[in-house]
N, C-alpha and C positions, 0 to 999 in steps of 0.2 A: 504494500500500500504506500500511494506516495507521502510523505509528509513536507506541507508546506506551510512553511511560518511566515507572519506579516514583518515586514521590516520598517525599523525606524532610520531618519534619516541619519544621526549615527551609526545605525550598524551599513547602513548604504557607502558613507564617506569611510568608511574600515574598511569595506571589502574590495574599494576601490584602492585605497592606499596599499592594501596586501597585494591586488594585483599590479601593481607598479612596483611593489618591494620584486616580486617574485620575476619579472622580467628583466628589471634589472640584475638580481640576483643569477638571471639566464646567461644574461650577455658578459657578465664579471666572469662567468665561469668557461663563457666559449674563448674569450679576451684571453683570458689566462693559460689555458693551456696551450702546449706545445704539440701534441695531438690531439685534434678535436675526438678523435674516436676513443681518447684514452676518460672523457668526462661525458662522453653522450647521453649514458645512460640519468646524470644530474641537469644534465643540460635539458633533455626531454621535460625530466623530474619538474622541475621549476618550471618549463612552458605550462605544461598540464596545472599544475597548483596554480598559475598566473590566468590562464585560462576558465577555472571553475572562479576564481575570486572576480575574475571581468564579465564571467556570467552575470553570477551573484548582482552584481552592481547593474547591471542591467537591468534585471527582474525589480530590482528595487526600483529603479527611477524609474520603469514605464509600468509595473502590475502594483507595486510596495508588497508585493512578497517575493520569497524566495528559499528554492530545492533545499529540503536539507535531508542527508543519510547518505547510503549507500544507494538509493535507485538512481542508476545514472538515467535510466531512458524515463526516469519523470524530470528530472534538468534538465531533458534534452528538450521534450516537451515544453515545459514551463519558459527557456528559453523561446522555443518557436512563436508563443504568445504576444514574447516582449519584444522581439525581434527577429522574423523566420528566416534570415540571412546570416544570422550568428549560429542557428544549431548546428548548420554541417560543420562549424569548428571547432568548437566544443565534443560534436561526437566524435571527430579526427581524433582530436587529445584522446578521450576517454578511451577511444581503443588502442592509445600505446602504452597508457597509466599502469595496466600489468605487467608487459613487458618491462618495461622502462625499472620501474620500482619493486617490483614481487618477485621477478623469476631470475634464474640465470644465464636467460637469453641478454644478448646488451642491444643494445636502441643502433640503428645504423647511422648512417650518415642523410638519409633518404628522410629516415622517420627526425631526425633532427630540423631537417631542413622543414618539414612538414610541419613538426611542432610549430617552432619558431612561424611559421609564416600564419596558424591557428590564433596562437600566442597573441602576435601582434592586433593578426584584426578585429579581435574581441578585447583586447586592451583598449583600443583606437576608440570604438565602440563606445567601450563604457566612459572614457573620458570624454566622448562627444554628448553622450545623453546624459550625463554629470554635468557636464559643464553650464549651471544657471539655474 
């Protein structure tokens, strides 16, 4: 069952600062290494988390709620609501979140590239429908 909680505009201006921390936190960590393939799997790690927090911020400023738990495909949903051009990247992320983070498969170069460009456009996003 999905659960979804109403959001205050505090927890909206938090989810959006999380997902700015976490993209940045993406790009310190592509920046820094000397084999991007040697931190892919952190590097995905961070899209994805920067990703569900640029969700989050979405659903807040266009529904005031927002996904919470483990169902991804009611975030994905709940995102389609608040913006149906944001769920295919949100669902991107969420189908490398296992791999990336749970197994000991590592994230390739492909699936980086892929986060990262998720990442961004649901970052962009929430900073657009935030902004005022």
């Amino acid at each position: 069952m999905a659960r979804i909680s109403p959001c205050t505009p505090e927890m909206r201006r938090g989810r959006l600062r999380k997902a700015n921390q976490f993209i940045d936190a993406a790009t310190t960590i592509a920046d820094s290494a000397d084999d991007e393939a040697d931190v892919a799997d952190a590097f995905v790690t961070m899209c994805v988390h920067a990703g569900i927090a640029a969700a989050d911020a979405i659903c807040c400023a266009r529904l005031g709620q927002q996904a919470q738990g483990e169902d991804h495909t009611a975030a994905v949903a709940l995102l389609s609501k608040a913006d149906s051009g944001s769920a295919k990247h949100l669902r991107a992320l969420l189908s490398m979140k296992t791999k990336a983070g749970y197994t000991h498969a590592s994230a390739t170069a492909a699936d980086a590239k892929r986060a990262v460009r998720a990442a961004e456009a649901l970052v962009e996003t929430a900073r657009r429908v935030n902004a005022g």
